[in-house]
N, C-alpha and C positions, 0 to 999 in steps of 0.2 A: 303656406307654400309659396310665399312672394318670394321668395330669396330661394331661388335655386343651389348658387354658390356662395358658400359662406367664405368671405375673404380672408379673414384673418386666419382661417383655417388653412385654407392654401397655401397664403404664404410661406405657414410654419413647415405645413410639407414640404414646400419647395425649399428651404432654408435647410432643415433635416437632410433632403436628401443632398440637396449642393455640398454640403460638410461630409456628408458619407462619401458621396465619391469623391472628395480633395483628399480624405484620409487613405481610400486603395490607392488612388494615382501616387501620393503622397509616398506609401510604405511601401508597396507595390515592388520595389526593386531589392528592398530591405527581405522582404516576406520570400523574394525567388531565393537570394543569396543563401540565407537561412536554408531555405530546402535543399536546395541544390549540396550543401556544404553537408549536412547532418545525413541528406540520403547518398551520395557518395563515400562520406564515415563510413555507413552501417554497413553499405555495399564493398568496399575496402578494408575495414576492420582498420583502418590507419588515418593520421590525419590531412585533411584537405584543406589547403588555400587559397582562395577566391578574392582577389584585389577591388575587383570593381563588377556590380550589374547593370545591366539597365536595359530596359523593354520598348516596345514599341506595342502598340492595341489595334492596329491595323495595317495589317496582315498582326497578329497575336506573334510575338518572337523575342527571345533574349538570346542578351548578350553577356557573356562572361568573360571579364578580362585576370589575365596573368592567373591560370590553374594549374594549381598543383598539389598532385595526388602521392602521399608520400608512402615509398617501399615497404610494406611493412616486414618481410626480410631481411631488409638492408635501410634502417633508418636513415642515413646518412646522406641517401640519397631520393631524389623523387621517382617513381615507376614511371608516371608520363606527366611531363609537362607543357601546356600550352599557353600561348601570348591570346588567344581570341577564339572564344568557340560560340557564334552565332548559330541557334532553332530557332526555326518558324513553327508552332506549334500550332493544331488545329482544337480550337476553341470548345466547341460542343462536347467532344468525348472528356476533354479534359475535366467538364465541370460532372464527368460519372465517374472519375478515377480512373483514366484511360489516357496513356499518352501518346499521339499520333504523330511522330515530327514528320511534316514535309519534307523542310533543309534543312540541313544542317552542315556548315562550314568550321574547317579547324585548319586554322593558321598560327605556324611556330610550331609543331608539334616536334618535340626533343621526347626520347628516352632516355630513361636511367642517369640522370644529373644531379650533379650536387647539390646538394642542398646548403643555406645560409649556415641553420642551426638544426641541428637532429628534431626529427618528426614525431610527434607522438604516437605509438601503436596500443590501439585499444582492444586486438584479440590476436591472439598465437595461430 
């Protein structure tokens, strides 16, 4: 029991976890985009497009740039589209499957606009 702390072993933890967390910082906005996109699908039945995310970890909140949600009645066109819709999201419930948003801002908000190219609809 002369060596309380084993060094080499620390390190390794410490290097483990420095890499784990560069990889969420790192994805982190990839991993929202994703959700945000696939659970607005399911929720729409129609396709969704999402330009750009990106987070902040204090205060917990994203940001979603240029969305849009397309008609699924009317392909041709988007149901709502926005240039910027920032949540401050509260942190605890979210890690039980619980979403609590604070704020939430939406800026640019257009209905019923056209669209570039016709929208996918994934349910009648």
């Amino acid at each position: 029991m002369n060596k309380i702390i084993r060094w080499p072993g620390l390190v390794g933890f410490l290097v483990i976890v420095v890499l784990l967390a560069t990889v969420f910082i790192v994805f982190l906005d990839w991993w929202v985009k994703l959700a945000a996109t696939k659970g607005l699908e399911y929720a729409t039945g129609a396709e969704v497009n999402i330009a750009a995310v990106s987070h902040t970890l204090s205060p917990f909140g994203i940001t979603l740039k240029d969305v849009q949600l397309t008609d699924p009645k009317k392909p041709t066109h988007n149901q709502v589209q926005a240039t910027e819709v920032t949540a401050f999201i509260e942190l605890a419930p979210l890690l039980l499957n619980k979403v609590i948003v604070d704020d939430m801002t939406i800026t640019g908000l257009v209905l019923s606009q056209p669209r570039e190219t016709e929208g996918k609809v994934y349910r009648e």
